[in-house]
BALO-988043 format. One record per residue: residue in three letters; x, y, z negated of N, C-alpha, C, O, CB in turn. Coordinates in steps of 0.02 Angstrom, whole numbers, padded with zeros to 5 digits, always signed. Glycine has a CB too. Layout:
BEGIN
alaXYZXYZXYZXYZXYZ;...
END
This chain:
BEGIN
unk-02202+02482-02801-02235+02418-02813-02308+02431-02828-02321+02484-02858-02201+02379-02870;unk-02354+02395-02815-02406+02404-02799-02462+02323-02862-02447+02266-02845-02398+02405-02700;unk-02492+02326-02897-02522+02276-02919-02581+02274-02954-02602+02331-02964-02487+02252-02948;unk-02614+02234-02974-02693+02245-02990-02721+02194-03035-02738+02136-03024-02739+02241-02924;unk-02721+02232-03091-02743+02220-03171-02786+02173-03163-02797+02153-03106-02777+02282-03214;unk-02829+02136-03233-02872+02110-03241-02942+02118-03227-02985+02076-03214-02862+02104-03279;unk-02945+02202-03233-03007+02241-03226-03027+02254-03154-03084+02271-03137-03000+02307-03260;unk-02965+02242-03105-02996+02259-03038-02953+02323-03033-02958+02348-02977-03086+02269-03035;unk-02915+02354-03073-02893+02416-03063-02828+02408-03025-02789+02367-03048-02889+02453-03126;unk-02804+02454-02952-02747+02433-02936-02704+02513-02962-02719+02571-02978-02745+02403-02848;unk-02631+02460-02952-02577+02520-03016-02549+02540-02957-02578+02526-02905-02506+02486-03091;unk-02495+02572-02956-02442+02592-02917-02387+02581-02996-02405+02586-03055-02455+02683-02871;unk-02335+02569-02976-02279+02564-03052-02224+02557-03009-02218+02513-02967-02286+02487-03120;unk-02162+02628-03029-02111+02632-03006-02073+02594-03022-02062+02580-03081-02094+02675-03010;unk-02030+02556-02951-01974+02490-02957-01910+02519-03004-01867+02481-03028-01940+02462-02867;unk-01910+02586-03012-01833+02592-03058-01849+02570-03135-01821+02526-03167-01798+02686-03060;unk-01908+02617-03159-01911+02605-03226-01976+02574-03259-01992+02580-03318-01898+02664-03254;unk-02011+02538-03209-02077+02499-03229-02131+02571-03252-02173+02549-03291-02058+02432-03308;unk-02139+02625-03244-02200+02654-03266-02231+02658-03213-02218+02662-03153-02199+02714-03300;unk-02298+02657-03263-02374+02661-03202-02369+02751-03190-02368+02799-03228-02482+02629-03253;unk-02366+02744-03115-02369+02823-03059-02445+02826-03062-02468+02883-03056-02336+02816-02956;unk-02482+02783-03069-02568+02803-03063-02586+02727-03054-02543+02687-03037-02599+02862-02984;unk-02678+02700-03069-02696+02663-03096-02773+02684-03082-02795+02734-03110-02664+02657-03157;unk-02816+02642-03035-02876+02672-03017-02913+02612-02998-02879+02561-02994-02871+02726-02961;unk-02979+02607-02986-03022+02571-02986-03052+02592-02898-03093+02637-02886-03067+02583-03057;unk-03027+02556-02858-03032+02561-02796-03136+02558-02772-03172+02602-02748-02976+02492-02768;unk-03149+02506-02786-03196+02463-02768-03218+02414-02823-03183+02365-02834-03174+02429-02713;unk-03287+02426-02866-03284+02344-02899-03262+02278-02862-03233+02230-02886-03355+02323-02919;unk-03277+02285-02816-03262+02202-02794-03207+02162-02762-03210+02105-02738-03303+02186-02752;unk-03155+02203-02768-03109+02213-02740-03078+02117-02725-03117+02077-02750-03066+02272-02788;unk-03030+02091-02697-03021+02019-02689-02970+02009-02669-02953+01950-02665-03058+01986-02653;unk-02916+02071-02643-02840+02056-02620-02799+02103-02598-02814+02131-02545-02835+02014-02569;unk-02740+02122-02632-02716+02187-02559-02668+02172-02544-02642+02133-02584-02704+02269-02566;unk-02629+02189-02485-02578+02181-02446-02522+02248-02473-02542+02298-02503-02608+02182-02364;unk-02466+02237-02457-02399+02285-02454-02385+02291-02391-02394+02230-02383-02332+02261-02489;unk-02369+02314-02323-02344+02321-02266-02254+02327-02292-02227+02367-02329-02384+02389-02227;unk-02222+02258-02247-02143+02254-02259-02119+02312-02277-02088+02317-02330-02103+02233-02201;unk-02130+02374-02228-02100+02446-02259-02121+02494-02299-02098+02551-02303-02087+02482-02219;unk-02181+02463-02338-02196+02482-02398-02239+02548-02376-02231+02593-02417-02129+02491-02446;unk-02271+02561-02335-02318+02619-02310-02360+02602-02317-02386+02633-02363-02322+02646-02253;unk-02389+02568-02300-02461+02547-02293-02477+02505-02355-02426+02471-02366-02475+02506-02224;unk-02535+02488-02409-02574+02464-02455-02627+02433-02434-02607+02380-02455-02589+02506-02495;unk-02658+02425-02419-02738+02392-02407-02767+02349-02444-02733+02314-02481-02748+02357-02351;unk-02827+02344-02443-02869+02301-02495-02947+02288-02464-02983+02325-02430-02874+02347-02575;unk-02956+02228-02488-03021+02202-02457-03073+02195-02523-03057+02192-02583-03006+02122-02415;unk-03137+02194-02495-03196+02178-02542-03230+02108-02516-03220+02080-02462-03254+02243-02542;unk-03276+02087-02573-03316+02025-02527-03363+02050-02487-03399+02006-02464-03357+01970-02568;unk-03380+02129-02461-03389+02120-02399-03387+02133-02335-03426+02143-02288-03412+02116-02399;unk-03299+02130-02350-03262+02090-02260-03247+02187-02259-03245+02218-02206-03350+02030-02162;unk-03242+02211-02305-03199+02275-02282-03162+02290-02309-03152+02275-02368-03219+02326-02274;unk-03118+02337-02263-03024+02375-02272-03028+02405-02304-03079+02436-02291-02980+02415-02224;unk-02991+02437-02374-02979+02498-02399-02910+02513-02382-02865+02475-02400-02993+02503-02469;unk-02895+02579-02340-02814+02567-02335-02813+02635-02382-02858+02677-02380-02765+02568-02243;unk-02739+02640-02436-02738+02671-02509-02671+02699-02477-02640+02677-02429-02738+02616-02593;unk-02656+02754-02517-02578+02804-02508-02534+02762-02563-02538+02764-02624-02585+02909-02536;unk-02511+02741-02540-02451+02697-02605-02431+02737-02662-02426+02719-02720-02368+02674-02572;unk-02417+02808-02628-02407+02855-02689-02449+02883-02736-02428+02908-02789-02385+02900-02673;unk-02512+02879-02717-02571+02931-02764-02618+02887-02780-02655+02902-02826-02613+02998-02725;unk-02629+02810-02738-02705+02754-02772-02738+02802-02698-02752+02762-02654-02759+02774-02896;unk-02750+02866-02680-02804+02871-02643-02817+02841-02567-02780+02831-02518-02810+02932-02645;unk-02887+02831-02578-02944+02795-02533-02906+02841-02463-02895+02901-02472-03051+02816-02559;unk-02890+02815-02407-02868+02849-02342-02914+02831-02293-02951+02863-02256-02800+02831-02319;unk-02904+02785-02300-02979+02754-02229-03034+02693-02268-03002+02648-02293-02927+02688-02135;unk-03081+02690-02273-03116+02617-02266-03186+02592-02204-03238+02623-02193-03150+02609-02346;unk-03172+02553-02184-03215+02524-02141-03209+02456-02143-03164+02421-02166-03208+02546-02079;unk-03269+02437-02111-03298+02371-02089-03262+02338-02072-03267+02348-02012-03340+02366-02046;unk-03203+02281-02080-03175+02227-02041-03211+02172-02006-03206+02163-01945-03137+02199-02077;unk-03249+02132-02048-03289+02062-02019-03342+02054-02066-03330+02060-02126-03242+01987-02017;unk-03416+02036-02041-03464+02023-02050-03468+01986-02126-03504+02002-02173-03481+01993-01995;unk-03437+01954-02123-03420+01903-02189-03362+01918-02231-03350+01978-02225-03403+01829-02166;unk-03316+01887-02276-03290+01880-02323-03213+01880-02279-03204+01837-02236-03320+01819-02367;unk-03160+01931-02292-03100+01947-02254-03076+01877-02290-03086+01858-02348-03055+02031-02266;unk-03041+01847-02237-02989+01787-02270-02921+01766-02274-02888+01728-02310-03003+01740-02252;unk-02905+01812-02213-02825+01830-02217-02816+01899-02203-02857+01942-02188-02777+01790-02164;unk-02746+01900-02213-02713+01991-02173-02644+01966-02184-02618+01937-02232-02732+02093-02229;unk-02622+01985-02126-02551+01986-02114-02537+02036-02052-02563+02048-01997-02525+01910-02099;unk-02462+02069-02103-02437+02133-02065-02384+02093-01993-02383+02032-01988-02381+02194-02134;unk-02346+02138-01945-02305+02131-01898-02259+02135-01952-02277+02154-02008-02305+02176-01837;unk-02193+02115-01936-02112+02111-01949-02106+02193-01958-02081+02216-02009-02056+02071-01874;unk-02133+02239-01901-02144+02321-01912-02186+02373-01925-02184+02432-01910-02133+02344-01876;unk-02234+02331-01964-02267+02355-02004-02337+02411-01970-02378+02444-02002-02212+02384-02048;unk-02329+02403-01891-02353+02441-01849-02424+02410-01836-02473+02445-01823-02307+02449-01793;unk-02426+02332-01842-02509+02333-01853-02507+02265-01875-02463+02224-01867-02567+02349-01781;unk-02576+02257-01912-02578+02197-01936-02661+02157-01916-02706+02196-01901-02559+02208-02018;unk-02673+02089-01917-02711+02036-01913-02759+02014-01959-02732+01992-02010-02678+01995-01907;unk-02804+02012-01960-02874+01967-01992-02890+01915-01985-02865+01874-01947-02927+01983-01981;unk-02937+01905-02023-02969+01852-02016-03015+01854-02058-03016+01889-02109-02938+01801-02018;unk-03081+01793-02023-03135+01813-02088-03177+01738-02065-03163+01703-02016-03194+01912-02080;unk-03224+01729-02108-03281+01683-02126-03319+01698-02059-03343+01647-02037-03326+01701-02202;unk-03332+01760-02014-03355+01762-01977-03330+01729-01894-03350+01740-01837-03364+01814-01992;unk-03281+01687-01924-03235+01660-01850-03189+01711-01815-03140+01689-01785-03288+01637-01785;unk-03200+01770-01815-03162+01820-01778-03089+01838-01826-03070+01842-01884-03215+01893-01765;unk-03067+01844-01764-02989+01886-01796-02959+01945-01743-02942+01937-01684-02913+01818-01803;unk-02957+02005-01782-02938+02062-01765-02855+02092-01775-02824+02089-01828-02984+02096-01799;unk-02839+02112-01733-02769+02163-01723-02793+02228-01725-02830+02259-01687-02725+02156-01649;unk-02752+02248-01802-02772+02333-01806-02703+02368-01807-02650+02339-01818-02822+02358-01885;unk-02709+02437-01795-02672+02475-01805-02650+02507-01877-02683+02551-01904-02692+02509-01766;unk-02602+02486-01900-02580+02510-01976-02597+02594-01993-02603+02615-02051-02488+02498-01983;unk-02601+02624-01952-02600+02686-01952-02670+02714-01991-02688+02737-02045-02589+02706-01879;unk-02701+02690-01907-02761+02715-01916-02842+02676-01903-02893+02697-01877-02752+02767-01879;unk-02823+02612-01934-02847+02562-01941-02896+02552-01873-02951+02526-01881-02874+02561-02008;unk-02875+02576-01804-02908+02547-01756-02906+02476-01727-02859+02438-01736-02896+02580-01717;unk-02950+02464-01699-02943+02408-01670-02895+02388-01597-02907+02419-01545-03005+02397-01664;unk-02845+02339-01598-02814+02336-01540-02825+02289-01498-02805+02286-01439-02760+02336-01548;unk-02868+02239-01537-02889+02181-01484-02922+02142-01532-02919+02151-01593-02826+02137-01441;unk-02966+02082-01491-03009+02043-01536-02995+01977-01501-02993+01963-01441-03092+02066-01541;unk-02984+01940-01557-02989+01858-01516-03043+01830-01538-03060+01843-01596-02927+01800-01530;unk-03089+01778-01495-03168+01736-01501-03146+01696-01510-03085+01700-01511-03223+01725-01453;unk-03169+01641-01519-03142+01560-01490-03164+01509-01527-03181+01451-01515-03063+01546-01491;unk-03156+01568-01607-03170+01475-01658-03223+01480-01686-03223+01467-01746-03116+01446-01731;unk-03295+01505-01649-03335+01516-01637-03385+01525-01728-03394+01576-01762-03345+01466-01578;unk-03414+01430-01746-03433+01453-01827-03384+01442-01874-03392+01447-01934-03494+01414-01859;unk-03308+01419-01833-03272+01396-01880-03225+01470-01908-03200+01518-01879-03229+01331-01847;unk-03232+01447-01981-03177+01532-02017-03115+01542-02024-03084+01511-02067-03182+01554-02087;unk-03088+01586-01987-03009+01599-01994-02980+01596-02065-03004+01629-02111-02992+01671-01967;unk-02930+01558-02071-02919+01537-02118-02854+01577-02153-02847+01601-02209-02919+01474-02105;unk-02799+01571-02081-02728+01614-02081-02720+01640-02028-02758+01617-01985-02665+01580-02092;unk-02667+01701-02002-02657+01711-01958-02602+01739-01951-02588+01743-02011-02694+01729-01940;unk-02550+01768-01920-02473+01812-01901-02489+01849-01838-02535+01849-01797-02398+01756-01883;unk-02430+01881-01844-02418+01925-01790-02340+01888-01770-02311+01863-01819-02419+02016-01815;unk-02308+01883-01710-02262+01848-01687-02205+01918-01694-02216+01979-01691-02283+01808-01610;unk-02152+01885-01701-02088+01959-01710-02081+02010-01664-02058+02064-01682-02011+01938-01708;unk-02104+01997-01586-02099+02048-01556-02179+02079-01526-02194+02109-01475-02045+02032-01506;unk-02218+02055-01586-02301+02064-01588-02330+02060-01511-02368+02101-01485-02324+02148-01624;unk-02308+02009-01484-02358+01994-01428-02405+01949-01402-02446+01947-01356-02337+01995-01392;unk-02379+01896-01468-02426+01862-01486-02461+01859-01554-02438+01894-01599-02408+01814-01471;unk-02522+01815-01567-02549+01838-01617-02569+01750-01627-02591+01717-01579-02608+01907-01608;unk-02558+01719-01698-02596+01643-01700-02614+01656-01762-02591+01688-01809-02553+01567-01690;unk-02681+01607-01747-02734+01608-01803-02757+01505-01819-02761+01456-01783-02818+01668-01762;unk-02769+01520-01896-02782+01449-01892-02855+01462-01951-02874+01506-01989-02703+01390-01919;unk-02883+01380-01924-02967+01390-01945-02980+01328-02003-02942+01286-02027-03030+01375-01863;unk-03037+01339-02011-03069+01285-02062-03071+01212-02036-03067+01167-02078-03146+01304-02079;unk-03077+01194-01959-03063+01142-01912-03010+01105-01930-03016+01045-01940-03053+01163-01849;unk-02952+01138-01935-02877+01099-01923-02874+01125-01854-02895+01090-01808-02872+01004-01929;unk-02853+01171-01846-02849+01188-01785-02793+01270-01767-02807+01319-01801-02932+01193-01767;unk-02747+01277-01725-02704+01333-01725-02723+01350-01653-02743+01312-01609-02622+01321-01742;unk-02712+01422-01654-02725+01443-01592-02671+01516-01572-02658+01562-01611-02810+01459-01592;unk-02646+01507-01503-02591+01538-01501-02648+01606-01449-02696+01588-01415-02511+01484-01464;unk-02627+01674-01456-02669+01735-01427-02626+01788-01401-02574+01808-01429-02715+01767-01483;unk-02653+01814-01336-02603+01882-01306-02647+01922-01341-02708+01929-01338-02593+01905-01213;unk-02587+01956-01390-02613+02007-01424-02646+02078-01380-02687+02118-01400-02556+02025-01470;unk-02615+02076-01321-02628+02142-01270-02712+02131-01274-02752+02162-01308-02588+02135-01173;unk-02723+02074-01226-02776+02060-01171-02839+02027-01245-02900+02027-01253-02739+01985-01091;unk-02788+02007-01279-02850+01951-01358-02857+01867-01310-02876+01819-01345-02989+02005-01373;unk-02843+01853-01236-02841+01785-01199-02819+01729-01253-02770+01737-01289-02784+01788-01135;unk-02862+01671-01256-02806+01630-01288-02777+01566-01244-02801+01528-01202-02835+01602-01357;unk-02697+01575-01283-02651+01560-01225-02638+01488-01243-02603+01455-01204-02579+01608-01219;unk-02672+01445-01321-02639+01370-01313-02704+01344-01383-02733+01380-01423-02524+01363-01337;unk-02705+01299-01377-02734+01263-01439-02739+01217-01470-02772+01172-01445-02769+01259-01443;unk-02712+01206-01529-02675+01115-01568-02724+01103-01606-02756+01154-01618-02593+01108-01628;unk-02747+01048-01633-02792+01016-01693-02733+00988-01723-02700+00945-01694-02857+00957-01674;unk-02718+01008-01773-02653+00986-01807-02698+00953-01858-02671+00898-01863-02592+01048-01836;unk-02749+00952-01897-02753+00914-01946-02850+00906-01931-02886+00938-01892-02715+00953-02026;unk-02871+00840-01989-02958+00862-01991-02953+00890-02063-02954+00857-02115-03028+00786-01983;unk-02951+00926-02058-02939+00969-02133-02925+01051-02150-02881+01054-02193-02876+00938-02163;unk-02934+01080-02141-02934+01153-02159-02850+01171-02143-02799+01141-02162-02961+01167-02250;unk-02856+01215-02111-02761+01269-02115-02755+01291-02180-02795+01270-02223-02751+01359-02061;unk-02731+01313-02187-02726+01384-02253-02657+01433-02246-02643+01480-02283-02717+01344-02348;unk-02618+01410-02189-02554+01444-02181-02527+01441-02127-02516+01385-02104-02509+01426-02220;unk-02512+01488-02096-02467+01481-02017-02426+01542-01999-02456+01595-01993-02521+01472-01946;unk-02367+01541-01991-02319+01579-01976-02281+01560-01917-02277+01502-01896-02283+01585-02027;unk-02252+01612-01890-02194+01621-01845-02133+01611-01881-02116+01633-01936-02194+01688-01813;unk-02099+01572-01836-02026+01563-01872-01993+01651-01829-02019+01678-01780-01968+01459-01838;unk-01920+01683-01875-01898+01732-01871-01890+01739-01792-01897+01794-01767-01845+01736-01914;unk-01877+01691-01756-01861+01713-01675-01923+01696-01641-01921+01700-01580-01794+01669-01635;unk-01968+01682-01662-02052+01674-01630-02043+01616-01588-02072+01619-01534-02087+01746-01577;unk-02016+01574-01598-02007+01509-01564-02038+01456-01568-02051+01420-01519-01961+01489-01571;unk-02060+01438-01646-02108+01403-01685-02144+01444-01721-02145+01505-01729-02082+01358-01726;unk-02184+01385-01748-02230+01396-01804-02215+01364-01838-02182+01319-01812-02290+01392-01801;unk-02221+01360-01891-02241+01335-01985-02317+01333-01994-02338+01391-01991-02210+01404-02056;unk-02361+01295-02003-02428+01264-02019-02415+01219-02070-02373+01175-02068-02463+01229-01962;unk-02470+01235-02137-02502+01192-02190-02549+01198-02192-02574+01242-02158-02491+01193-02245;unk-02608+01139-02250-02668+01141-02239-02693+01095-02292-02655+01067-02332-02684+01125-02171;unk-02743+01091-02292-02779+01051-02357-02755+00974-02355-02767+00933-02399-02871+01052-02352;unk-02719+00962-02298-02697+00904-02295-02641+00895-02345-02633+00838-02367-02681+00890-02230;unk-02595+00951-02370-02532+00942-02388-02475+00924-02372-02438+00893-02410-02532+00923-02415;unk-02457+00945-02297-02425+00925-02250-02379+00989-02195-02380+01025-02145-02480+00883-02219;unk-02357+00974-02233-02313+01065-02190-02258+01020-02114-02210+00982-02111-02212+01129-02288;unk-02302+01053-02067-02279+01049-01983-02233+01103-01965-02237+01155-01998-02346+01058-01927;unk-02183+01097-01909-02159+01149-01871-02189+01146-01793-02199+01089-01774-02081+01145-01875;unk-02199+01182-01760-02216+01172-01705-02169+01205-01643-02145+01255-01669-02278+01191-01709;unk-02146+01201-01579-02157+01240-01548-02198+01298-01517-02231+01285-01467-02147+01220-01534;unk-02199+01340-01534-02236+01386-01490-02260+01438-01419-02253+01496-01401-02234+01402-01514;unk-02295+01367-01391-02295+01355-01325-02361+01428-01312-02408+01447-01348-02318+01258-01304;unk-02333+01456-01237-02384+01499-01241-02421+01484-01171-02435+01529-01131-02358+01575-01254;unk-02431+01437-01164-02482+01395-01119-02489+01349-01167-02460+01338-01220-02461+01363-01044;unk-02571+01305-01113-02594+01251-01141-02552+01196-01129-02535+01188-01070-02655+01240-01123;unk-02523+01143-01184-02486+01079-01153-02525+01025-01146-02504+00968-01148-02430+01054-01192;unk-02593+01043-01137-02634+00970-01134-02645+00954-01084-02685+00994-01059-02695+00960-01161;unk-02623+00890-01028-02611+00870-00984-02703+00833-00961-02731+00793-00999-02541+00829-00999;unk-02724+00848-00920-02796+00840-00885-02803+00813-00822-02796+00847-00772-02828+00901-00877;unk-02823+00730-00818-02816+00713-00768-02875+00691-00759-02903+00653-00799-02770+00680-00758;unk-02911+00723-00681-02963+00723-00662-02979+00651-00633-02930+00625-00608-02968+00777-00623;unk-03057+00602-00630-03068+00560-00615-03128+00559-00581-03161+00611-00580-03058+00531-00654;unk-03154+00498-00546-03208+00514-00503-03255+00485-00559-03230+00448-00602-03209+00480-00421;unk-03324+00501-00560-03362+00484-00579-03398+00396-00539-03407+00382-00480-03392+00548-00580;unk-03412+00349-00608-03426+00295-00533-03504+00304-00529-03537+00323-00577-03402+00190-00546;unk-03534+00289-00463-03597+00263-00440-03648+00239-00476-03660+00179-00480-03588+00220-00406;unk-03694+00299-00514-03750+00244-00568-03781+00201-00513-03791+00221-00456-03827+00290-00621;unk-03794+00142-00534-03831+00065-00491-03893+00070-00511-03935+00028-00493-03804-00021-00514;
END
């Protein structure tokens, strides 16, 4: 188990008998860390917009680099712990490699608007991200293409998940309003072209 004091200091504290294994001061500025489902991976962000990924067993620093220009605003791992998703103030959201914190793809799209949430889908081939807009966006994690796009609310996301068989989504948001969706991996917005009439 993995957690982080008042001071900014993150612990490691064994699940049998509650003692602290080690207890270190990563980064002053530290703002959030993640557990990876199978408990390998640690990570931690600063306010500015970078990864610390930590050895669960020792507190030590393993990799840190640059994620996003701005202030990291989500992270979420895969179901296998094999890579996980960003997001940041800078509009971009990244697919990294748990390992070795490379990059596997980048999605553009919500251009000044800031990723708010994002997932990895169960058999990680897709990737959805939701923004400060009210807005979800479904992504081929391979290629980073995006494959669909809803305005679910005028109000900020703050949450979006894959249901367990990647079929739907789960979306909330400043609205206070928790949606399910299908998760369509085309666009369903129907576009019917018209002639322009004759300025007189």
């Amino acid at each position: 188990m993995v957690v982080m004091d008042r001071k900014e200091n993150v612990c490691g504290i064994a699940e049998v008998d509650g003692k602290i294994l080690w207890s270190k001061t990563l980064h002053p500025n530290l703002t959030a860390f993640w557990v990876s489902p199978n408990g390998h991976y640690v990570l931690c962000s600063n306010v500015d917009g970078d990864i610390l990924s930590v050895d669960p067993h020792t507190g030590n620093v393993l990799r840190h680099i640059q994620a996003h220009r701005l202030l990291l605003t989500t992270l979420s791992f895969s179901p296998d712990s094999r890579t996980f998703v960003t997001g940041g103030g800078d509009g971009e959201a990244i697919l990294w490699d748990s390992e070795s914190l490379e990059k596997k793809a980048e999605f553009h799209g919500n251009g000044s608007k800031g990723v708010t949430c994002a997932d990895v889908s169960p058999d990680g081939r897709r990737v959805v991200t939701g923004n400060s807009a009210g807005a979800w966006q479904i992504w081929d994690a391979k290629t980073g293409d995006q494959l669909t796009e809803i305005r679910a609310s005028s109000l900020p996301m703050r949450s979006v998940l894959f249901s367990a068989d990647g079929k739907k989504l789960i979306t909330t948001g400043d609205d206070l309003t928790v949606r399910t969706w299908v998760g369509l991996d085309k666009d369903p917005t129907v576009r019917i072209p018209f002639k322009r009439e004759a300025r007189r």
